[in-house]
C-alpha positions in Angstrom: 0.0 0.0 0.0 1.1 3.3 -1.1 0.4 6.0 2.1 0.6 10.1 1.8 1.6 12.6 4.2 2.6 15.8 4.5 5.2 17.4 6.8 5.3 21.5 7.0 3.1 22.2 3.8 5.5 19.4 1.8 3.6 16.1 0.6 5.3 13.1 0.3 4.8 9.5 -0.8 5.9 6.0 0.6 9.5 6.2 -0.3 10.1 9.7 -1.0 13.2 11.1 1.3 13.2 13.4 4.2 16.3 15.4 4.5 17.3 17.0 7.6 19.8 19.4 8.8 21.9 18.4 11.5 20.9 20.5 14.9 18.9 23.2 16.3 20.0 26.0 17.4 19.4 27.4 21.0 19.0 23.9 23.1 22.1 21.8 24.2 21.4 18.5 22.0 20.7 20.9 19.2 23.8 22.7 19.5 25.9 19.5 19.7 24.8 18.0 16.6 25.2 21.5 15.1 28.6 20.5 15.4 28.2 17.4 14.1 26.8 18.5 10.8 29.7 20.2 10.2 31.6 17.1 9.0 28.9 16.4 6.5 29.4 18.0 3.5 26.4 20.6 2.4 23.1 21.5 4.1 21.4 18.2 4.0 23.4 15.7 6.9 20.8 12.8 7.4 18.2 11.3 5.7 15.0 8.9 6.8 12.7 7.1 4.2 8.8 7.8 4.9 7.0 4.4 4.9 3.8 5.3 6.3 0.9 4.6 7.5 0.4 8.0 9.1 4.2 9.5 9.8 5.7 6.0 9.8 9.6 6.3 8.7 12.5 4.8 8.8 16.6 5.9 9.5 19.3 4.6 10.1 20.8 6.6 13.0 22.3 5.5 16.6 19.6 2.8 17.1 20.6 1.5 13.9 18.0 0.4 11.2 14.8 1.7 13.4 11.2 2.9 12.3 9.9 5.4 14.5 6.9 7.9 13.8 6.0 11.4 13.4 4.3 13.4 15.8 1.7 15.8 13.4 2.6 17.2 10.5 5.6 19.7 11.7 9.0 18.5 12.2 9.8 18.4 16.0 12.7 16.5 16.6 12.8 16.6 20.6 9.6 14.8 20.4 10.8 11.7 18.4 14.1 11.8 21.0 13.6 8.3 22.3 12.2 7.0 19.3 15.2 7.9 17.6 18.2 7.8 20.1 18.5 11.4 20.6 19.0 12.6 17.6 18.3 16.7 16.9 17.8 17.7 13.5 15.5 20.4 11.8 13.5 19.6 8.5 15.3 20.9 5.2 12.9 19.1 2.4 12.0 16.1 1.1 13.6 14.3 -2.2 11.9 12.6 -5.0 13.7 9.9 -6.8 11.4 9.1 -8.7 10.0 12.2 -10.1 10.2 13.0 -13.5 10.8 8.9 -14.6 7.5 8.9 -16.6 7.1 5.8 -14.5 3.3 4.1 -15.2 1.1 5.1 -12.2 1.4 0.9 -11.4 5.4 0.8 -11.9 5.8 3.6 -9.3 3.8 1.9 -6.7 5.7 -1.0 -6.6 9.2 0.6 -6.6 7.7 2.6 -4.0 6.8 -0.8 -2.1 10.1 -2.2 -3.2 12.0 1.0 -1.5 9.5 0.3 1.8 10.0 -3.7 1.8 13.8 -3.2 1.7 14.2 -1.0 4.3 11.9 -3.0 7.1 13.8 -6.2 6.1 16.9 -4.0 7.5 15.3 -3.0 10.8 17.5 -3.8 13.7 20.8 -3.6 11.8 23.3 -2.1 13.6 24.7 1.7 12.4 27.7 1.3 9.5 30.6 3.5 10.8 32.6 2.2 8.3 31.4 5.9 5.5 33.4 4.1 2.9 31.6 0.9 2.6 28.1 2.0 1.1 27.6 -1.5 -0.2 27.7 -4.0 3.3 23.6 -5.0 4.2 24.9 -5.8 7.9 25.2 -2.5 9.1 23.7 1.0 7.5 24.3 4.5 7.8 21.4 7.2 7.3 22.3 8.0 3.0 23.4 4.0 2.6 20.2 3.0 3.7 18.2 5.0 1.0 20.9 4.2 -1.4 20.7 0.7 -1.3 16.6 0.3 -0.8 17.0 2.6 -4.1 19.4 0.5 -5.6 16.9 -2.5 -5.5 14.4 -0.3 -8.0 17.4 0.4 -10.3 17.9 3.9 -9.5 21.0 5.0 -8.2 21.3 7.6 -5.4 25.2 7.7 -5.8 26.1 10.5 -8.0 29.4 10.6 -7.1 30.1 13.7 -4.5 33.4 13.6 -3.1 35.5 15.8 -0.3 38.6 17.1 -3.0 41.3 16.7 -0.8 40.3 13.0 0.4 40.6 10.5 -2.3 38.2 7.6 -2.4 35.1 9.3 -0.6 33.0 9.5 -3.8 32.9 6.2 -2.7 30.7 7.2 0.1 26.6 8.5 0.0 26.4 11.3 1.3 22.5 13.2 2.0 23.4 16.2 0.3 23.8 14.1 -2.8 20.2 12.7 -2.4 19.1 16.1 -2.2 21.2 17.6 -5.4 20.7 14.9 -7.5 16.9 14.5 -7.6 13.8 16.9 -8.0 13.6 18.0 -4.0 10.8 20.4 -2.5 12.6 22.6 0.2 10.7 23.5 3.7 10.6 27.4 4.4 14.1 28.2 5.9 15.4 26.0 3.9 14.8 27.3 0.8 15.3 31.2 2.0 19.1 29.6 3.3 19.5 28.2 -0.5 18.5 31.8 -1.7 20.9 33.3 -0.2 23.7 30.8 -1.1 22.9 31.7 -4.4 22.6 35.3 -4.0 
């Protein structure tokens, strides 16, 4: 079954990617993992897979593979703390793999399934430290995760993003990649931060 939702105005499908920014500014947790997103290259530092029913999704974070559930339609992170092993982000957008495939209205439903199935079968799996190794199924990070339930549909969410002076880390899927490389709806101060950028 194919569910919708929306979070802050944005709708989204089963299998369509939230993005998230690392931290939130003005309470402790937030202002570690501020720091945290640093080391991520771009805006976009994690990403979780909406399943649904209702705001059913899925990460992999410091739980590992792990579902856990939205509270309403607004992103409030220090609500979903225990669900999601204290993790503090703020909502940048969601992104659309599969827009603009000209996919029939029944092939689209089950690659969105497909994407879903995938990433339940992976629930419990511990967190992948290892950035380099985007292609192990025992253990995820948050971008591998999406990458590989992707990679079951034949899309892939690689598009080759690298840190210059490292060699080798194209080899590892980073969410701002997810984000660039597919048609993306930004939330509110999300998009006014990428206006500026630009400006």
């Amino acid at each position: 079954m194919i569910y919708t939702y929306e979070i802050e105005g944005i709708s989204l499908q089963t299998g369509d990617v939230i993005c998230t920014r690392n931290g939130k500014p003005d309470i402790l947790p937030g202002e570690f993992w501020l720091l945290v997103g640093r080391l991520v290259p771009g805006d976009v530092d994690h990403v979780a897979i909406f399943l649904g029913p209702d705001g059913r999704c899925i990460e992999a974070g410091s739980k590992g593979v792990n579902p856990f559930h939205l509270h309403g339609d607004i992103w409030h992170a220090e609500d979903m703390v225990n669900e999601r092993g204290f993790l503090i982000d703020t909502f940048y957008g969601v992104s659309y793999p599969l827009a603009g495939l000209q996919l029939s209205e029944e092939d689209e439903m089950l690659m969105r399934m497909k994407v879903a199935d995938y990433c339940l079968a992976q629930v419990g799996k511990s967190y992948n430290i290892n950035f380099l190794n985007a292609e192990t199924e025992k253990s995820f990070y948050c971008s591998q995760l999406a990458y590989k339930a992707y990679e079951q549909v034949g899309i892939d969410l690689n598009t080759g993003l690298a840190m210059e002076q490292l060699p080798g880390t194209n080899e590892i899927v980073y969410p701002q990649e997810i984000w660039d490389g597919f048609p993306h709806k930004a939330a509110k101060k999300a998009a006014e931060l990428e206006k500026e950028q630009s400006d």
